[in-house]
N, C-alpha and C positions, 0 to 999 in steps of 0.2 A: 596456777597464777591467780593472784588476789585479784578483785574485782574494785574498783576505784572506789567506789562506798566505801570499801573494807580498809585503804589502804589511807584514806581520808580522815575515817575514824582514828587509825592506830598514830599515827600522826597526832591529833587534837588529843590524845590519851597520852599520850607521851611527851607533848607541850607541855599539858598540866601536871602531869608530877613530876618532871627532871627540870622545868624551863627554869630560868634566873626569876621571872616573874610570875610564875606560877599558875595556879588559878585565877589570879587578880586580873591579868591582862583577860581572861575567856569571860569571867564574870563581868566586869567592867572595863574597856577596852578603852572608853571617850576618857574615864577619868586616869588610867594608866598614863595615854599617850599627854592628859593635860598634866600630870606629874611632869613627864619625862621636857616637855617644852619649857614650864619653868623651871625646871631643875638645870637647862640648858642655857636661859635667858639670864640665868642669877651666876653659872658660868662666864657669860662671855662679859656680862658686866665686871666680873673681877678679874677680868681678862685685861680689857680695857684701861681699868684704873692699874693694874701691875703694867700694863706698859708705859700709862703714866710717867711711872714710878723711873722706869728706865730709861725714858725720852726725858724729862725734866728735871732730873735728880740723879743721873746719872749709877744708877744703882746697876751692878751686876745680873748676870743669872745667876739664878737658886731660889733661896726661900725669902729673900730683902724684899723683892719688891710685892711678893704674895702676903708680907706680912704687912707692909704699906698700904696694899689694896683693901685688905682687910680693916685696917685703921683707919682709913677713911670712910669706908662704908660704914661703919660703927660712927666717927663722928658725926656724919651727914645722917644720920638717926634709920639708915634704910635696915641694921640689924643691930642685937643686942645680945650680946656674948651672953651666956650659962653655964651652966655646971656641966649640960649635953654638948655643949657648941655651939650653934648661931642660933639665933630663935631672929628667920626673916621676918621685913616689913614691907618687900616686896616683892614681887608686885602684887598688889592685891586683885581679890577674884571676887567675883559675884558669886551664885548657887546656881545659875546658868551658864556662867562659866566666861561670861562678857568681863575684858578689863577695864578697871575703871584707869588706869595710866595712859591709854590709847583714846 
């Protein structure tokens, strides 16, 4: 029987080279998880504005109202479409990681 050191280590060996996040999350954990909250945050806001879309304008499911959410986020200057995809404008972050939106 492995002894919980051992079984602790093989674990954290086995995070870092099979995990979705890799070594990123063991190396840096604070800036991983502050990825993962705005990546979250910039979610529900185009959550919000697609239901918008379907409370006000009567727009179906599918991709209508995901495409209006997006239109508007773009007009309201918060992103700016690229050749990659969105290049956001928010929310912004300090280097401490305080937002200046709140």
């Amino acid at each position: 029987m492995r002894s919980v050191i051992t079984a602790v280590r093989t674990f954290f060996q086995r995070l870092h080279a099979t995990a979705r996040w890799g070594g990123r999350f063991l190396a840096d954990p604070r800036g991983v998880l502050e990825e993962f909250r705005i990546r979250r945050r910039r979610h529900k806001l185009v959550m919000v504005y697609a239901k918008e879309a379907r409370v006000r304008h009567g727009l179906g499911p599918g991709v209508s109202p995901i495409l209006y959410a997006y239109d508007r986020l773009c007009r309201e200057g918060l992103t700016t479409p690229t050749e990659d995809g969105l290049e956001w404008h928010w929310p912004e972050t300090t280097t401490a990681g305080e937002r200046y939106d709140e």
